[in-house]
C-alpha positions in Angstrom: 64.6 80.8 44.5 62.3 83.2 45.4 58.5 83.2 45.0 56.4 86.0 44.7 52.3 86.5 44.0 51.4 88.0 40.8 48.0 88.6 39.0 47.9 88.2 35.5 44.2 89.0 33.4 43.1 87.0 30.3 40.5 88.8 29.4 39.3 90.7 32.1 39.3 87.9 34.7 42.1 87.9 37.2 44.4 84.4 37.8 46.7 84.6 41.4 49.5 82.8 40.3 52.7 81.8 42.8 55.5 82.0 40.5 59.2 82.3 40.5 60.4 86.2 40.8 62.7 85.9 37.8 59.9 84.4 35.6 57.9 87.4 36.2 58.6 88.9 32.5 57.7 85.6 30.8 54.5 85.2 32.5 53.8 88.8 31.6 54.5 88.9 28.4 52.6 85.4 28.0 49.4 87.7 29.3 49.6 90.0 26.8 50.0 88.1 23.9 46.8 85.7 24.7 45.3 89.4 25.3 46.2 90.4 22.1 45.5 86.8 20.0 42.0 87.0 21.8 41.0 91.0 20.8 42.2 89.4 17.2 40.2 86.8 16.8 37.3 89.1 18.6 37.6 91.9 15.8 38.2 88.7 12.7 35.3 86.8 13.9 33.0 89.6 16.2 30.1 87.9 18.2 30.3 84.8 16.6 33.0 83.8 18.6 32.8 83.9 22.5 35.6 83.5 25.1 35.2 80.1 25.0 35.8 79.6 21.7 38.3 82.3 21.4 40.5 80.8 24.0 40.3 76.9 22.5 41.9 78.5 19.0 44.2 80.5 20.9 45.2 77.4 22.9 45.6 75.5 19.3 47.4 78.2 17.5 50.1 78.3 20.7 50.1 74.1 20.6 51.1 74.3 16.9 53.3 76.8 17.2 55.5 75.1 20.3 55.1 72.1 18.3 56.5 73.4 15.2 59.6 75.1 17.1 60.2 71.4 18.9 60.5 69.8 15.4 62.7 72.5 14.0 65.0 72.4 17.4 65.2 68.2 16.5 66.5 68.9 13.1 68.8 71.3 14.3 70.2 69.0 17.5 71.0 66.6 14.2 72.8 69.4 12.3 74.8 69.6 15.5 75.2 65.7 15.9 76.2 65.7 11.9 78.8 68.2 12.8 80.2 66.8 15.9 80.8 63.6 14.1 82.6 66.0 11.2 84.7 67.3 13.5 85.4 64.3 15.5 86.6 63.2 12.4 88.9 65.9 11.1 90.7 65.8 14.7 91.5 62.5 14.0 92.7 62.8 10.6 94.7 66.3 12.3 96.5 64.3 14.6 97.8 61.6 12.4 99.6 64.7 10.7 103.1 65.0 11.6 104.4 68.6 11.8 107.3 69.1 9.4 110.7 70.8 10.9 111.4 74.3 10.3 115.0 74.4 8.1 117.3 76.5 9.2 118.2 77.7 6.2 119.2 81.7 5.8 
């Protein structure tokens, strides 16, 4: 795969990252939205919260947030699971079916 430099800002200072080229948009858009959750919290809060601060409550909100979707994904991989077994089931009860002869009848 191929690597390729990139510079991404988080608010104002420059990171050189090494990344994957088809990963560029991800990292990108990553950028801006810690860009835009730290102007937020900037403008809600004004000087009484520096980078510092801004930056550990952006890092919590995105924590919580990943966590939250984890969770959700577990319930749903035991939707699938329930429905698996569902259909697992009506296959077998499907094959002990025996199809009935067409009559010839006219």
């Amino acid at each position: 795969m191929a690597k390729q430099k990139i510079n991404l800002k988080v608010d104002s200072k420059a990171y050189q990252m090494t990344i994957d080229s088809d990963k560029e948009e991800i990292y990108r858009l990553a950028e801006r939205e810690v860009n835009a959750n730290i102007a937020k919290l900037k403008k809600a809060f004004g000087d009484n919260c520096d980078i510092k601060d801004c930056l550990a409550i952006t890092a919590l909100q995105f924590s919580i947030n990943n966590i939250s979707m984890a969770r959700q994904n577990e319930l749903d991989s035991d939707d699938v699971a329930a429905l698996d077994a569902l259909s697992q089931m009506m296959d077998k009860h499907l094959n002990r079916i025996t199809p009935r002869k067409k009559s010839n009848t006219k």
